[in-house]
C-alpha positions as CSV (number, residue, x, y, z in Angstrom):
1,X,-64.9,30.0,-78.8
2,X,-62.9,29.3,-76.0
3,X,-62.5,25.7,-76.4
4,X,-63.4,25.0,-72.8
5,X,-64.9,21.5,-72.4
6,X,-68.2,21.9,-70.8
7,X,-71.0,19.2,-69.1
8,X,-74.7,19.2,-70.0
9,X,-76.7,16.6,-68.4
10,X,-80.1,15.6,-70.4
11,X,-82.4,13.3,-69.9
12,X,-83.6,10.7,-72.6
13,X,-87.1,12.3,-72.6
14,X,-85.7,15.4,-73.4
15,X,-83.7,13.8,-76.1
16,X,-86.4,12.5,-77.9
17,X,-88.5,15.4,-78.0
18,X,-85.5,17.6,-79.6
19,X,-85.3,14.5,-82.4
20,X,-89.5,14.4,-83.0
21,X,-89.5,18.1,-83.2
22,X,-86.1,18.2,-85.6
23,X,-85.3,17.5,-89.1
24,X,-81.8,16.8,-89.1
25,X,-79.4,16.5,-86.5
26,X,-75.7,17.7,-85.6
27,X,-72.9,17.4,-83.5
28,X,-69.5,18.9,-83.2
29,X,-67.0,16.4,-82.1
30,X,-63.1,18.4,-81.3
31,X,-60.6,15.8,-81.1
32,X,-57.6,16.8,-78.6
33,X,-54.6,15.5,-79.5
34,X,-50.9,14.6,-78.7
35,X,-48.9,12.2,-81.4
36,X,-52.2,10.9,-81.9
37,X,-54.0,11.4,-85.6
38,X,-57.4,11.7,-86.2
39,X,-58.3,12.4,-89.9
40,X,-55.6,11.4,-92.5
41,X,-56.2,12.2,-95.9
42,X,-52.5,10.4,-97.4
43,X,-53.1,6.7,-95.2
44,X,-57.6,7.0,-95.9
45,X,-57.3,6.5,-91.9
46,X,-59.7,8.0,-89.2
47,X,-61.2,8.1,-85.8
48,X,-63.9,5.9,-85.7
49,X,-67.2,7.8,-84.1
50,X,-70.0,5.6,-82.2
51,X,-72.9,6.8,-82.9
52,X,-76.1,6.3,-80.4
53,X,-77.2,3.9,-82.6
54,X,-73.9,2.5,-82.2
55,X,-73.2,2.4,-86.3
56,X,-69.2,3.9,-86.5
57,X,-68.9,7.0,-88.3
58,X,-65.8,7.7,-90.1
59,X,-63.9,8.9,-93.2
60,X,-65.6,5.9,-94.8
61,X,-69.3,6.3,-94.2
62,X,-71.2,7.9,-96.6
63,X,-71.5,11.8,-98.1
64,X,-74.6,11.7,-96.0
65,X,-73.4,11.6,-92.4
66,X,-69.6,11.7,-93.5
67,X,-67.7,14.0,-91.0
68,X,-66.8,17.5,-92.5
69,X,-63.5,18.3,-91.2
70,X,-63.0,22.0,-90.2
71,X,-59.9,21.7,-88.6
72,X,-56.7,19.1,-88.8
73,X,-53.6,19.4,-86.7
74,X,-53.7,16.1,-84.8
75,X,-51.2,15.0,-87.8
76,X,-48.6,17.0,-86.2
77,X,-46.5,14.7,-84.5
78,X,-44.6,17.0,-82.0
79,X,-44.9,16.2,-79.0
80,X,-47.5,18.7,-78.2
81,X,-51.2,19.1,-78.2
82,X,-53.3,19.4,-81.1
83,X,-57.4,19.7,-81.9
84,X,-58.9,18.0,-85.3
85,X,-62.7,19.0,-85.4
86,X,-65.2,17.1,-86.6
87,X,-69.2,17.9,-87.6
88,X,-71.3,15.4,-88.3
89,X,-75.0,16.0,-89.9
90,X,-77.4,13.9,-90.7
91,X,-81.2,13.0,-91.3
92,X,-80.8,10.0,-89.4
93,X,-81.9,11.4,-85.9
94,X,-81.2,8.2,-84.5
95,X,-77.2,8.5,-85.2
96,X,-76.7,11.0,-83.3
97,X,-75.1,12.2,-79.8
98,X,-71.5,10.5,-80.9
99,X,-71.1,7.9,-77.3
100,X,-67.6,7.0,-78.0
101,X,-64.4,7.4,-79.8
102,X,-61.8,5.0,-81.2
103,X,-58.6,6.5,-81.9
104,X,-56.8,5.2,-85.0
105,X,-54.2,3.3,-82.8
106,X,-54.8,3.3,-79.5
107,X,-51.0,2.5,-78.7
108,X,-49.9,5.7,-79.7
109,X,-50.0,9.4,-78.3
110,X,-52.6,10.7,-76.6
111,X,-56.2,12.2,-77.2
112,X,-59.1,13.0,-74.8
C-alpha cells in the first residue's frame, strides 16, 4: 500500500445496510506519529479509539474488539514521523467506523 490517506464519503443508509448484511465488522486505524506514542506495551498505555457507539476502544477493552497491533514505531521518540497501525474486529456492528482519536497525552508530539 501506498499509505496515502484517502476520503470516502457514505451515507448512513448506506451504512446500515453494509452492517444488516454483515457479520462482523473491521477497521484499520494507522496512527501517524511524531514523539507521540500510541500502543505501549512497558507503561499498559494506549490511544483511546471512539467508537460510533462512542464506547473507547483501547489496549484495555476486551480480547473481543481489543485492537491487534500490526505495526509499532510511534514509540520512537526522534524527532521524526512514525505509523502504529491498529485493526479492530468485532461482532458488535454497532462499534464500528472509529469517530475519534485520543492520543495518550495530548501535550506531547504530534499525530494526525
Amino acid at each position: 500500500t501506498d499509505d496515502k490517506p484517502f476520503t470516502h464519503v457514505f451515507n448512513y443508509p448506506q451504512l446500515a445496510n453494509l452492517k444488516v448484511l454483515s457479520k462482523k465488522v473491521e477497521q484499520t486505524i494507522i496512527y501517524h506519529c511524531k514523539n507521540s506514542q500510541a500502543w505501549n506495551e512497558e507503561t499498559k498505555k494506549s490511544v483511546d479509539l471512539i467508537g460510533y457507539d462512542q464506547k473507547l476502544i483501547n489496549m484495555a477493552s476486551p480480547k473481543f474488539y481489543k485492537p491487534k497491533v500490526l505495526h509499532n514505531d510511534c514509540n520512537i521518540m526522534d524527532g521524526k514521523f512514525h505509523k502504529t497501525i491498529l485493526v479492530i474486529t468485532t461482532k458488535r456492528k454497532d462499534r464500528l467506523p472509529i469517530v475519534g482519536v485520543n492520543p495518550i497525552n495530548k501535550d506531547e508530539g504530534e499525530y494526525r
